[in-house]
BAFI-3210 file (N, C-alpha, C; in Angstrom, 3 decimals, decimal comma, padded with zeros to 6 digits):
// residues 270
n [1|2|3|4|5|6|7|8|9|10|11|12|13|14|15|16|17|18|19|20|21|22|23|24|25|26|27|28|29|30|31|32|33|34|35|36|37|38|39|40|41|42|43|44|45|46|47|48|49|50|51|52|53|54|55|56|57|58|59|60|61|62|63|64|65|66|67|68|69|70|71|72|73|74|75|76|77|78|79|80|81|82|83|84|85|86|87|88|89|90|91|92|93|94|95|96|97|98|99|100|101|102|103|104|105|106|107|108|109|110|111|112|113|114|115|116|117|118|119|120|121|122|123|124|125|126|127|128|129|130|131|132|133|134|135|136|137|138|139|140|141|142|143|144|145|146|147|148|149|150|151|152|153|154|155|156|157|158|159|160|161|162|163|164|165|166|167|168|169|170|171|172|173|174|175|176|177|178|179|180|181|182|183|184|185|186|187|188|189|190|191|192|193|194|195|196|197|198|199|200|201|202|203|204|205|206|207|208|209|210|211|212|213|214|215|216|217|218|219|220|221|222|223|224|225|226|227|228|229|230|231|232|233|234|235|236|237|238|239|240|241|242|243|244|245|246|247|248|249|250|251|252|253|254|255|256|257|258|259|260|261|262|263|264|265|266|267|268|269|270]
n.u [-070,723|-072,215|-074,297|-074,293|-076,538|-077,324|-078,179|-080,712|-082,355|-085,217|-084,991|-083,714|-084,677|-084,089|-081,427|-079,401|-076,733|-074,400|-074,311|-072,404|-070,378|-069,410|-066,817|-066,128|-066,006|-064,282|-062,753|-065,291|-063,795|-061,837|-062,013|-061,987|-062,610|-064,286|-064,895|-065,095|-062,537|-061,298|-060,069|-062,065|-061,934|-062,588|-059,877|-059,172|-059,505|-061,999|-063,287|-064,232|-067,288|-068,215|-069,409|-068,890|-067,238|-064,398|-062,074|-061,453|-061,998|-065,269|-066,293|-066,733|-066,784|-066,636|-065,781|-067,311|-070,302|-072,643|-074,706|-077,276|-078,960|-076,908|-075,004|-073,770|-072,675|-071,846|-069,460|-068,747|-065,796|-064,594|-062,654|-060,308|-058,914|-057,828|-054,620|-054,501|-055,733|-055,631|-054,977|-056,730|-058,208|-060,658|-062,379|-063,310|-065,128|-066,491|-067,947|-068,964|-069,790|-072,686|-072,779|-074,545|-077,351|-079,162|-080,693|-081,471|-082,394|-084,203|-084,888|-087,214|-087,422|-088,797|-088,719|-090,283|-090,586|-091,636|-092,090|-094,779|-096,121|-095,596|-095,922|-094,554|-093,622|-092,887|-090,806|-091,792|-089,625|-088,420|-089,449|-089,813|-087,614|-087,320|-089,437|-088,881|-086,243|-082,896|-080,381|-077,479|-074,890|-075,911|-078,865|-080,404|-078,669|-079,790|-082,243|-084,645|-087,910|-089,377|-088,517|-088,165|-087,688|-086,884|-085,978|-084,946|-084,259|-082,981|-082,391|-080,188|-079,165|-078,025|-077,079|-074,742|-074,122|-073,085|-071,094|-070,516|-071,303|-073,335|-073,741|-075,718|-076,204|-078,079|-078,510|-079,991|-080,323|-082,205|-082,841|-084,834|-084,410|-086,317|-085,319|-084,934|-084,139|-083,644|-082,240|-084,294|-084,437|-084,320|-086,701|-089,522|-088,131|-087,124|-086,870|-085,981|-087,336|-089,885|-088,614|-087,779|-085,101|-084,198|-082,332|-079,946|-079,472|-077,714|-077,333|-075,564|-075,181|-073,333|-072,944|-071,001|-070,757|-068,841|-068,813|-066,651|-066,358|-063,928|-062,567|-063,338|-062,217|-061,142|-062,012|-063,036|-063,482|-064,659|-065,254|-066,870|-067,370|-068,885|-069,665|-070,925|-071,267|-073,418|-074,126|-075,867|-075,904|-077,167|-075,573|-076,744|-078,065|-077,770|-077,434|-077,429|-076,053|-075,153|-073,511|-071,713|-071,398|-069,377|-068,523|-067,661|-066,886|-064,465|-064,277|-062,484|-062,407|-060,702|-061,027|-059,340|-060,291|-058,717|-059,049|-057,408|-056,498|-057,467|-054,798|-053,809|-053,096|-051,111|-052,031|-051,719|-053,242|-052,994]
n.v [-019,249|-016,523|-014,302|-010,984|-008,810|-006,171|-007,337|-008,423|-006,287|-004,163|-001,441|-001,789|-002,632|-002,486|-003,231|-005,015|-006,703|-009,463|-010,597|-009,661|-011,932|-013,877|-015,979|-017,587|-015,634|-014,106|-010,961|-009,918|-010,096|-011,319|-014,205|-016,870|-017,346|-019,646|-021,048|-023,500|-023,963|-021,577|-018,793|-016,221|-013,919|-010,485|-008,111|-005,440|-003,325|-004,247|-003,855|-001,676|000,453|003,125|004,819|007,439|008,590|010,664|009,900|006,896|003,775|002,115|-001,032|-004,729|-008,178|-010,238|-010,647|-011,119|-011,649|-014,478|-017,178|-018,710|-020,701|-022,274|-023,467|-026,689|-027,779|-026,333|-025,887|-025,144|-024,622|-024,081|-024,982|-027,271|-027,161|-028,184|-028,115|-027,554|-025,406|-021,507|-018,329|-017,486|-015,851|-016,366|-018,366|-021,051|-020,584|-022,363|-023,132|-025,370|-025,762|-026,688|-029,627|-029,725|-030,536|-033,958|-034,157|-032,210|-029,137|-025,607|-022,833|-020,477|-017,552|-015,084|-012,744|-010,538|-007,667|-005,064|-001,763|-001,386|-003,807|-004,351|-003,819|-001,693|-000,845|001,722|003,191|005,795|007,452|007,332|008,135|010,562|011,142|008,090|008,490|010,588|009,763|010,425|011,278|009,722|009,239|007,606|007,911|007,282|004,929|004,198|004,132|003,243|003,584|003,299|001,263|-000,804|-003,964|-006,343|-009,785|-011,064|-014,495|-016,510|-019,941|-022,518|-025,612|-029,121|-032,231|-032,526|-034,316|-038,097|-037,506|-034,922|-032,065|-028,246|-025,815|-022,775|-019,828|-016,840|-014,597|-011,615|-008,728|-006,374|-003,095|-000,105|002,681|005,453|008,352|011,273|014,924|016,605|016,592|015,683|017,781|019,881|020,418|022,199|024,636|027,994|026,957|024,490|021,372|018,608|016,709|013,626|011,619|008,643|005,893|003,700|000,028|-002,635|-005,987|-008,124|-011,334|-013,733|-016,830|-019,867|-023,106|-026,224|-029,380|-032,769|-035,847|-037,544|-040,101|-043,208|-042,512|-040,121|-036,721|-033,104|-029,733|-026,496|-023,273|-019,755|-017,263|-013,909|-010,938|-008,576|-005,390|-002,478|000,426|003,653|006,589|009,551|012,744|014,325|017,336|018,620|019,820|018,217|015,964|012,885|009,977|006,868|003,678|000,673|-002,330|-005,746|-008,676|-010,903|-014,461|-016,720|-020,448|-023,860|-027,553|-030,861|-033,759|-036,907|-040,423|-042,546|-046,196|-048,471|-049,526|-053,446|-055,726|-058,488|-061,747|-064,658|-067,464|-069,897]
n.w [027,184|025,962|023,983|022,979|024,443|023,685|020,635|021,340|021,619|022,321|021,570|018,844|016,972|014,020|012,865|011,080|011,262|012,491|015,724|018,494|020,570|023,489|025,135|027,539|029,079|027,804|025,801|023,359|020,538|020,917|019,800|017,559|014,625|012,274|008,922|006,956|008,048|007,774|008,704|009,528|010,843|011,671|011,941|012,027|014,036|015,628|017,823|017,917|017,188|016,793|014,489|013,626|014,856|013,051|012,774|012,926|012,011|011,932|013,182|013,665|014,993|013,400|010,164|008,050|006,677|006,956|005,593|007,922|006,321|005,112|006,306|007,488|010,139|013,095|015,262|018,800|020,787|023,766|025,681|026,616|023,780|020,493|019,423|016,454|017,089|016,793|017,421|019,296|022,700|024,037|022,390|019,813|017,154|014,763|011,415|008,951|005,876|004,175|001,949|-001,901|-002,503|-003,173|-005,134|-008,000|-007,752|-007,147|-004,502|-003,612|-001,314|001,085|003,748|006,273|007,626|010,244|011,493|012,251|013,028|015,078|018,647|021,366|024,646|026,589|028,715|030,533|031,370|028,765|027,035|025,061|023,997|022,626|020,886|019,764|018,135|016,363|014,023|014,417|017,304|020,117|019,604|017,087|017,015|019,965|019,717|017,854|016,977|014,251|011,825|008,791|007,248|004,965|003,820|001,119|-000,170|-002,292|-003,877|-005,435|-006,487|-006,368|-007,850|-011,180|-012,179|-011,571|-009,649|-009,303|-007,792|-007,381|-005,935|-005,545|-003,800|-003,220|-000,932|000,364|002,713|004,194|005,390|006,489|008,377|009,759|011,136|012,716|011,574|013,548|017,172|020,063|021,668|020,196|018,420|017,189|018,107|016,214|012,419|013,062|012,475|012,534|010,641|008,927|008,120|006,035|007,370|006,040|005,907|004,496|003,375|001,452|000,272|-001,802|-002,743|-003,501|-004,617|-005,122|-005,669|-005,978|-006,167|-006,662|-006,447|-004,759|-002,556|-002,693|-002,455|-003,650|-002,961|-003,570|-002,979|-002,767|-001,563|-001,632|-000,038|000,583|002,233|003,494|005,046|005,652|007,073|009,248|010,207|013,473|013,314|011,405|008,100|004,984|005,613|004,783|005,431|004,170|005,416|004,163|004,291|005,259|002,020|000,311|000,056|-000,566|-001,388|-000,956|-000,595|-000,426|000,626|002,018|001,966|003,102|002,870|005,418|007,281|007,165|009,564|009,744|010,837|012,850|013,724|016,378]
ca.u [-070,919|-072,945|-074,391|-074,676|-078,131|-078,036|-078,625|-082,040|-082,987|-086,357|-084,768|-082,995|-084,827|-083,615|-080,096|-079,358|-075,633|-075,107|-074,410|-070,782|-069,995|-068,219|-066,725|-065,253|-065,910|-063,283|-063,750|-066,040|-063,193|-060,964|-062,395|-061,894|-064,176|-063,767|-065,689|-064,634|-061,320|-060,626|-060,591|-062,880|-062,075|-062,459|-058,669|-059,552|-060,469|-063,153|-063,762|-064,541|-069,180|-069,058|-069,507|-069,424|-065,582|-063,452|-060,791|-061,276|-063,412|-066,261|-066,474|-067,010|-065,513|-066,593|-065,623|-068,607|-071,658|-073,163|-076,347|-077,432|-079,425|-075,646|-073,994|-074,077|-072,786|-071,349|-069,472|-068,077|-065,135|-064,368|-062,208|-059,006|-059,097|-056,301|-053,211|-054,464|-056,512|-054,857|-055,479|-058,019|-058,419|-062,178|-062,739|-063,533|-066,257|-065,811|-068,639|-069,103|-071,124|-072,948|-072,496|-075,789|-078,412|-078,486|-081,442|-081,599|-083,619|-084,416|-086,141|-087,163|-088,576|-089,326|-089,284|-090,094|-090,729|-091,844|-092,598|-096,401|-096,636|-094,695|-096,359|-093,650|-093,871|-091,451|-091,094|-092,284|-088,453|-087,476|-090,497|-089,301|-086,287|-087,818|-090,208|-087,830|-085,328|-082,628|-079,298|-076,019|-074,549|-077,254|-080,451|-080,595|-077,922|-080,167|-083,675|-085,593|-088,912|-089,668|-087,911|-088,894|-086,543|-086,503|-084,916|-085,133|-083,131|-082,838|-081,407|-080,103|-078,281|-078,056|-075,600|-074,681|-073,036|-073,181|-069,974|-070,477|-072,792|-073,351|-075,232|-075,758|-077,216|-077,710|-078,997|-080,138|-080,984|-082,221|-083,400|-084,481|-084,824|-086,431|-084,875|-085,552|-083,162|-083,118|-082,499|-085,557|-084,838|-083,796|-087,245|-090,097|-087,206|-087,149|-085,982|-085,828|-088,793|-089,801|-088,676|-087,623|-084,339|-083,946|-080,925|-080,160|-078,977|-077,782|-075,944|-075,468|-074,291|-073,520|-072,349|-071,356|-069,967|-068,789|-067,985|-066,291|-065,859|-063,035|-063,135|-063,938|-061,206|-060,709|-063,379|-062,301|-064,683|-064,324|-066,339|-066,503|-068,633|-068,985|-070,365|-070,172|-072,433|-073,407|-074,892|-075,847|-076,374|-076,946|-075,010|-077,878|-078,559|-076,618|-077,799|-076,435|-074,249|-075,209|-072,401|-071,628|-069,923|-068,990|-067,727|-067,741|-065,559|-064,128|-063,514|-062,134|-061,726|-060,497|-060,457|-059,459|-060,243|-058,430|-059,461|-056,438|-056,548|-057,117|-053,552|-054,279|-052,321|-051,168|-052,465|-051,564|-053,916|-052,414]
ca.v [-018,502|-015,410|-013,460|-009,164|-008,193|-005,438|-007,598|-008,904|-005,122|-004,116|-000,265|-001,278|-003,639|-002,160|-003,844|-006,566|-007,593|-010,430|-010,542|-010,131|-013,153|-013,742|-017,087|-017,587|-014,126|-012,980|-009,634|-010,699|-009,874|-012,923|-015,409|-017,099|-017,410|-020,233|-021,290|-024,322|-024,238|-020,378|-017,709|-015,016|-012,641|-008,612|-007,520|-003,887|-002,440|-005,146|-003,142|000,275|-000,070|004,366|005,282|008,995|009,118|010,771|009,459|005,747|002,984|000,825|-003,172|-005,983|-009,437|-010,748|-010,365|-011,674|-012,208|-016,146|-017,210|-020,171|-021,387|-022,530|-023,882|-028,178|-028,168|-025,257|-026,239|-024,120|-024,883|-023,603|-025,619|-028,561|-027,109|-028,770|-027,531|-026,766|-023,713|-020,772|-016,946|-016,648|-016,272|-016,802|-019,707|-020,945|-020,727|-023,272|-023,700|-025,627|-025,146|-027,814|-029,655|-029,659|-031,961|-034,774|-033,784|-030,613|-027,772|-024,542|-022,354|-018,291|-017,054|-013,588|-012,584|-008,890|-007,198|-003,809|-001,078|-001,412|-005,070|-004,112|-003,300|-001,092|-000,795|002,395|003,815|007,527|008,746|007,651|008,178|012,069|010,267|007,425|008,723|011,780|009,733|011,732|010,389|010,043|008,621|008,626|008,728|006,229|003,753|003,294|003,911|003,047|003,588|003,063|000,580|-001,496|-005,143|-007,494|-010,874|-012,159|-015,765|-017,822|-020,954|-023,411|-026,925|-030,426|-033,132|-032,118|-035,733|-039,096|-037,128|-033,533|-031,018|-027,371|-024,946|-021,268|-019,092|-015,249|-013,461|-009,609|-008,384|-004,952|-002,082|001,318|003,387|006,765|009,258|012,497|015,342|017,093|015,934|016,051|019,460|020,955|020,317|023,546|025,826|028,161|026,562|022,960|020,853|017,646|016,253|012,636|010,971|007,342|005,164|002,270|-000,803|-003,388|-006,488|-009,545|-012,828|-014,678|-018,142|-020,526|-024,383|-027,255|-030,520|-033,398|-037,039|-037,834|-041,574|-043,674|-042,068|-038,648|-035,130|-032,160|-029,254|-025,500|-022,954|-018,305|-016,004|-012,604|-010,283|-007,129|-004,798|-001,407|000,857|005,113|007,197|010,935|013,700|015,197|018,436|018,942|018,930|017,619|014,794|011,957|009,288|005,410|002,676|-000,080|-003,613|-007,207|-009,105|-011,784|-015,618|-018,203|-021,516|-024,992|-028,377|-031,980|-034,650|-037,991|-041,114|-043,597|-047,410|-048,832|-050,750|-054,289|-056,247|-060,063|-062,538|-065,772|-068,135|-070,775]
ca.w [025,949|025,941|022,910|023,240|024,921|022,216|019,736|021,389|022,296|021,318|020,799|018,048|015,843|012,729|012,730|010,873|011,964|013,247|017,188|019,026|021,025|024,836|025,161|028,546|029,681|027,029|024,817|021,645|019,297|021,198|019,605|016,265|013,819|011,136|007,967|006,051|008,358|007,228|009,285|008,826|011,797|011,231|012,698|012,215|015,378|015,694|019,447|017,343|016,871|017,304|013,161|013,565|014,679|011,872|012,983|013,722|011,189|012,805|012,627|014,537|015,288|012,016|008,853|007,059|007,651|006,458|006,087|008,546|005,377|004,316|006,803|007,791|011,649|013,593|016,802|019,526|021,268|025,174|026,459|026,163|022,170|020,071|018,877|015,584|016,665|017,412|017,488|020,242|024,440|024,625|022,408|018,563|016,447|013,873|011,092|008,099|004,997|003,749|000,375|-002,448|-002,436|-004,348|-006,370|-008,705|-007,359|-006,613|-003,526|-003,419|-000,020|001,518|005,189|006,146|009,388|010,323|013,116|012,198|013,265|016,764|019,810|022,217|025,658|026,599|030,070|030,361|031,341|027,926|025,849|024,382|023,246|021,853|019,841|018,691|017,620|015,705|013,520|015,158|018,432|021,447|019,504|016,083|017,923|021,419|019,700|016,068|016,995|013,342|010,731|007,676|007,462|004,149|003,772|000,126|-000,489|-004,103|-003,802|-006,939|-005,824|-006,861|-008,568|-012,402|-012,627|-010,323|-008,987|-009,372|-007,570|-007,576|-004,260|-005,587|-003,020|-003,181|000,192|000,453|003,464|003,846|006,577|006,469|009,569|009,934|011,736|012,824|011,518|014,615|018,346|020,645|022,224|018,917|017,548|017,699|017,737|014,963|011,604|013,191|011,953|012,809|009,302|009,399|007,326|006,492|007,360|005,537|006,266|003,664|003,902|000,579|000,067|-003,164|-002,210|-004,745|-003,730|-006,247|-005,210|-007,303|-005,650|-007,883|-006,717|-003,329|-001,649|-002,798|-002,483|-003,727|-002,699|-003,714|-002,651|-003,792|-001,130|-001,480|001,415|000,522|003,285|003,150|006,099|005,812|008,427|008,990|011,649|014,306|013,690|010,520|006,316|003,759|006,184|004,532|004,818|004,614|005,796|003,651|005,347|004,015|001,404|-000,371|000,551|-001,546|-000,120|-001,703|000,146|-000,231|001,448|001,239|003,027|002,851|003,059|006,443|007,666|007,553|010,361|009,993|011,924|012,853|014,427|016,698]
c.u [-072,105|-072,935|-074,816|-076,095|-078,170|-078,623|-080,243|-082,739|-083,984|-085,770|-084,510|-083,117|-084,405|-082,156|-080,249|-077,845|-075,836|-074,230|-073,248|-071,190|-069,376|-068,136|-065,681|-065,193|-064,902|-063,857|-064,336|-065,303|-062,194|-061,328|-061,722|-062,621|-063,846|-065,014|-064,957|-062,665|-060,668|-061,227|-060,764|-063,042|-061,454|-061,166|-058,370|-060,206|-061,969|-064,153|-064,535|-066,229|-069,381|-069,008|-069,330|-068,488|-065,141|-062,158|-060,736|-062,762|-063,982|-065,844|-066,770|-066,528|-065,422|-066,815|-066,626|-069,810|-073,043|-074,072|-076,324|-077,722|-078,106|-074,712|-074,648|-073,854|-072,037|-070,471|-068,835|-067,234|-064,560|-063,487|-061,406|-059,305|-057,817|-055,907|-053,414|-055,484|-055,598|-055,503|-056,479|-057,445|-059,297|-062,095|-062,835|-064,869|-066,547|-067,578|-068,575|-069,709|-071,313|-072,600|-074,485|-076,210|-078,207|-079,554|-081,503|-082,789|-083,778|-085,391|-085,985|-088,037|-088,267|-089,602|-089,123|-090,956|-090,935|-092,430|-094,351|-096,851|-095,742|-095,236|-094,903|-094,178|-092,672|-092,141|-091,347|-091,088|-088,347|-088,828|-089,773|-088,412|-086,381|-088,386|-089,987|-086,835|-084,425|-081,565|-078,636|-076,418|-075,627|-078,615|-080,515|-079,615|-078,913|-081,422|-083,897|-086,719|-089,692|-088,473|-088,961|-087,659|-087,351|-085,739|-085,414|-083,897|-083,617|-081,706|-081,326|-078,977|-078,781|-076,987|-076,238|-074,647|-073,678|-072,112|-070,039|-071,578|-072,082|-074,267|-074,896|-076,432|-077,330|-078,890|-079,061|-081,369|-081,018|-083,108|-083,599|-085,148|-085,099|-085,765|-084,997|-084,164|-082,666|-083,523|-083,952|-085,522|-084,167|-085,296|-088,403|-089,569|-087,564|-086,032|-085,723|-087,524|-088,501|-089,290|-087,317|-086,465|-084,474|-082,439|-081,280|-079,302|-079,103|-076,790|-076,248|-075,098|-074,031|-072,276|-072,217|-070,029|-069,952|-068,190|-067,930|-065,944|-065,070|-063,022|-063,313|-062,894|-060,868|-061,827|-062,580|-064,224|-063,716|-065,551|-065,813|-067,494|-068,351|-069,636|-070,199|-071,614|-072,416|-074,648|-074,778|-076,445|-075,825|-075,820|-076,162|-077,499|-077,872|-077,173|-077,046|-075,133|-074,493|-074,037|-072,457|-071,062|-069,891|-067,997|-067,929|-066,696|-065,840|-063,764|-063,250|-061,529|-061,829|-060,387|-060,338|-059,372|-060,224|-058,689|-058,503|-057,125|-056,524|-055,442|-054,346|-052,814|-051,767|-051,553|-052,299|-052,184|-053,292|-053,135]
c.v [-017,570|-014,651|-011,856|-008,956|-007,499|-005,926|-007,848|-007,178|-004,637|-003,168|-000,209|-002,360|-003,397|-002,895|-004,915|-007,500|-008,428|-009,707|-010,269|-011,509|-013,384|-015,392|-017,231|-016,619|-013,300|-012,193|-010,446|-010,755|-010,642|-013,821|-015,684|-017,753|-018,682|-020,829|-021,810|-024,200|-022,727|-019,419|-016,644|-013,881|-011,540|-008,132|-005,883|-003,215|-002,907|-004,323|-002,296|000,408|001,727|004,273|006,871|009,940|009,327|009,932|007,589|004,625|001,809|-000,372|-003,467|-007,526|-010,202|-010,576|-010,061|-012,259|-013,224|-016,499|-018,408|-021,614|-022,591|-023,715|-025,594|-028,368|-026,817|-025,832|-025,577|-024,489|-024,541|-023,776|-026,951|-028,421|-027,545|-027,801|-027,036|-025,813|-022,650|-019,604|-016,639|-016,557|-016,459|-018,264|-019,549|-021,470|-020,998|-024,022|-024,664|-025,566|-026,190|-028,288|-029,969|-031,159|-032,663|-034,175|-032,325|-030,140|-026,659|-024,084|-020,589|-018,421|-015,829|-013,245|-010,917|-008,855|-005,578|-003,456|-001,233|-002,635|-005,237|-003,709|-003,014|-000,537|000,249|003,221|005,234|008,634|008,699|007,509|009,410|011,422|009,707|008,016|009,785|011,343|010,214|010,800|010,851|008,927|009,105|008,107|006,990|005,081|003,207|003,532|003,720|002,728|002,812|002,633|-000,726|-002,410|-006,276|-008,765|-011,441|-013,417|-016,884|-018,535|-022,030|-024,342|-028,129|-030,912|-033,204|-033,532|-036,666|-038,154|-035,561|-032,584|-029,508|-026,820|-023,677|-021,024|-017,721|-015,015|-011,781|-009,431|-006,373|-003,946|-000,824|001,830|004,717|007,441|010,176|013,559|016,439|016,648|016,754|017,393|020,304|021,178|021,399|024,693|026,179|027,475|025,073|022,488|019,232|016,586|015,150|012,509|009,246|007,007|004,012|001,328|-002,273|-004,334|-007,818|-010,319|-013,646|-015,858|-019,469|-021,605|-025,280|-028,012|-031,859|-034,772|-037,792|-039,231|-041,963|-043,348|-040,301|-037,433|-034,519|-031,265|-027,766|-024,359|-020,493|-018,259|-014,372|-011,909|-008,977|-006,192|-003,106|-000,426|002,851|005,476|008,905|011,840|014,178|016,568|019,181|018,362|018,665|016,836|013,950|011,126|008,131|004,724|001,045|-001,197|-004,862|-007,268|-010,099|-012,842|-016,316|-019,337|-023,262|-026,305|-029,666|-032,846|-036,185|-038,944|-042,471|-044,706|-047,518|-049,828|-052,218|-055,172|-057,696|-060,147|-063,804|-066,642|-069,625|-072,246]
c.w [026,117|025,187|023,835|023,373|023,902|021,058|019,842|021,985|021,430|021,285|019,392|016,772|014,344|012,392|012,113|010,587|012,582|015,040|017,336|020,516|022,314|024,840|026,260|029,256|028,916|026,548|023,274|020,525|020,009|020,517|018,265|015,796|012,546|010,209|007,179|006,740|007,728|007,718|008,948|009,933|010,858|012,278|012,488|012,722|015,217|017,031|018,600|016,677|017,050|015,178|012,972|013,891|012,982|011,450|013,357|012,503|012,101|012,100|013,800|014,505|014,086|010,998|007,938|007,314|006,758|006,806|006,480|007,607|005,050|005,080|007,139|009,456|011,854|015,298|017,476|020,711|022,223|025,913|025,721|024,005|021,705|019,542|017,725|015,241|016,763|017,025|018,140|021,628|024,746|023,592|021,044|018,394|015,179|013,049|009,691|006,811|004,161|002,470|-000,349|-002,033|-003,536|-005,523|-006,937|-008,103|-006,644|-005,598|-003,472|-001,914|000,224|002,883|005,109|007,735|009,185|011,535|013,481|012,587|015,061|017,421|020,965|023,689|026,668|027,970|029,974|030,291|029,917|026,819|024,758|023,836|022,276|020,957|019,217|018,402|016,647|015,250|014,743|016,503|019,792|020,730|018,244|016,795|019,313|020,316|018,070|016,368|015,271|012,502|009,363|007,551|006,207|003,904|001,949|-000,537|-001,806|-003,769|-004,968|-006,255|-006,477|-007,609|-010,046|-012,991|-011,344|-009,104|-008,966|-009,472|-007,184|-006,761|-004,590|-004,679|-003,119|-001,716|-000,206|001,369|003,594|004,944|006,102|007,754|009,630|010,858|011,395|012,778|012,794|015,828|019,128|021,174|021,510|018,313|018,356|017,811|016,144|014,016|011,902|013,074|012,374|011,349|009,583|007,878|007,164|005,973|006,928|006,135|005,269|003,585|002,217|000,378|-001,087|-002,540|-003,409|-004,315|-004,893|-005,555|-005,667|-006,455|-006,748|-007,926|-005,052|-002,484|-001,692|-002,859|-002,648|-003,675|-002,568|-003,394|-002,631|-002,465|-000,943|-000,507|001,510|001,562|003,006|004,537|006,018|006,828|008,297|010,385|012,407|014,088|012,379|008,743|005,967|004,201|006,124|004,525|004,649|004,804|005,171|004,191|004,111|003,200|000,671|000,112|-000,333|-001,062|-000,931|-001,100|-000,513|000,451|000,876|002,606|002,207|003,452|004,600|006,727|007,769|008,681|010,210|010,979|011,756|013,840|015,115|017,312]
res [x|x|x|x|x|x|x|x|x|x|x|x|x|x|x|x|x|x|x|x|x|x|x|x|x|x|x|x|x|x|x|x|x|x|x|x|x|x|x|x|x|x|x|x|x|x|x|x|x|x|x|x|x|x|x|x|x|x|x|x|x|x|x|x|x|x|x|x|x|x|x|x|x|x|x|x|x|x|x|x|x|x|x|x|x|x|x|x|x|x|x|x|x|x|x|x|x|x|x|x|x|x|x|x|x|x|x|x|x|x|x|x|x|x|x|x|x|x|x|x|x|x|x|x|x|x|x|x|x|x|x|x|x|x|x|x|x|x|x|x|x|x|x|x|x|x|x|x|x|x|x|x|x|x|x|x|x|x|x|x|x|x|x|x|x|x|x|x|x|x|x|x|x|x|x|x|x|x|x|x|x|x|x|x|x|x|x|x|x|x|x|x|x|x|x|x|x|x|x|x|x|x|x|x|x|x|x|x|x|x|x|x|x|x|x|x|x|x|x|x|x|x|x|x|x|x|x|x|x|x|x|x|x|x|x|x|x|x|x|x|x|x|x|x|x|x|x|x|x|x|x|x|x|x|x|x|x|x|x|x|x|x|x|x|x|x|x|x|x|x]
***
């Protein structure tokens, strides 16, 4: 299993997708992705990461993008997988999402990140580059000299009843990246100025889980997440080409789980 170097690349700390995936040496969009036993692969030209084609919409292997906060075990499957996976050639990626705590209560936290708390270490060929980063393909994709990165998470959970609990979560994560409206050897020319745009980058989660132990044999467990994402970005060299790309979705997912009587066997002692 091997996650995308891009993701750990200091160029491009502004991102806040999650990773693509190789499992077996397959392509990252082989795999299958599951949450609560429901697959959440992106089957729309999952390959397609350019944004700037007319003709062709970006994504990536997954659908939706779930906060760790959420989930109870995650396990990843490589090899002798049973019969009731199907739809991959690299492998599955099979998580769960926990149920509330027993006691009522809430948590807020705040993570944030920025270019001003970064020390960069950039080789001399690709300094001009770097530090003229410009929108578009080439320039804001390999470099973000400068970004600003938010995480704020509210969490509400606990049992309503002896039998019945409730795990709200809302996520909002959030980026903005400067960029420069014209490429490095556009800029000093007449009429091109060094005058900087920002790209955004916005992704949310509303997560909301109920679960009802009807009696010593039966769970029923329902569970709503929303994921709706949102990412702008400009053309190099070009006003007024603000556009954006809109990803994410809807899950709705219902389970029960029944735990029948053990068989008891006669026995006759001789």
């Amino acid at each position: 299993m091997q996650f995308d170097n891009a993701q750990l690349s200091s160029k491009t700390p502004g991102e806040i997708g999650p990773a693509n995936i190789s499992i077996n040496g397959a392509k990252f969009y082989q795999n299958a992705f599951l949450v609560d036993g429901m697959n959440m692969n992106n089957d729309i030209d999952p390959a397609q990461s350019q944004h700037t084609l007319a003709n062709a919409v970006p994504g990536r292997s997954q659908g939706l993008a779930l906060d760790t906060d959420l989930l109870e075990e995650i396990r990843v499957l490589d090899s002798n997988v049973g019969a009731q996976y199907g739809g991959f050639n690299g492998g599955v990626v099979e998580a769960n999402t926990r149920k509330p705590t027993r006691d009522l209560h809430g948590r807020l936290s705040y993570q944030t990140t920025r270019a001003q708390w970064t020390e960069y270490h950039v080789d001399d060929d690709e300094r001009e580059n770097f530090e003229g980063a410009g929108s578009g393909t080439g320039y804001a994709d390999s470099y973000q000299p400068e970004f600003t990165k938010h995480i704020y998470r509210a969490t509400l959970e606990g049992y309503l009843t002896e039998s019945v609990g409730l795990l709200a979560n809302i996520v909002q994560k959030e980026s903005s990246i400067p960029v420069h409206q014209y490429t490095p050897n556009n800029i000093g020319k007449v009429g091109y100025s060094a005058q900087t745009r920002d790209e955004e980058r916005k992704a949310q989660n509303i997560f909301l889980k109920a679960v009802w132990q009807a009696n010593d044999q039966l769970d029923l467990e329902g569970s709503l997440t929303y994921a709706p994402e949102e990412s702008t970005h400009y053309r190099n060299n070009a006003l007024d080409s603000r556009y954006s790309v809109e990803s994410g979705g809807l899950m709705l997912n219902t389970k029960a789980l029944y735990q029948a009587n053990s068989p008891a066997l006669p026995r006759t002692c001789h």
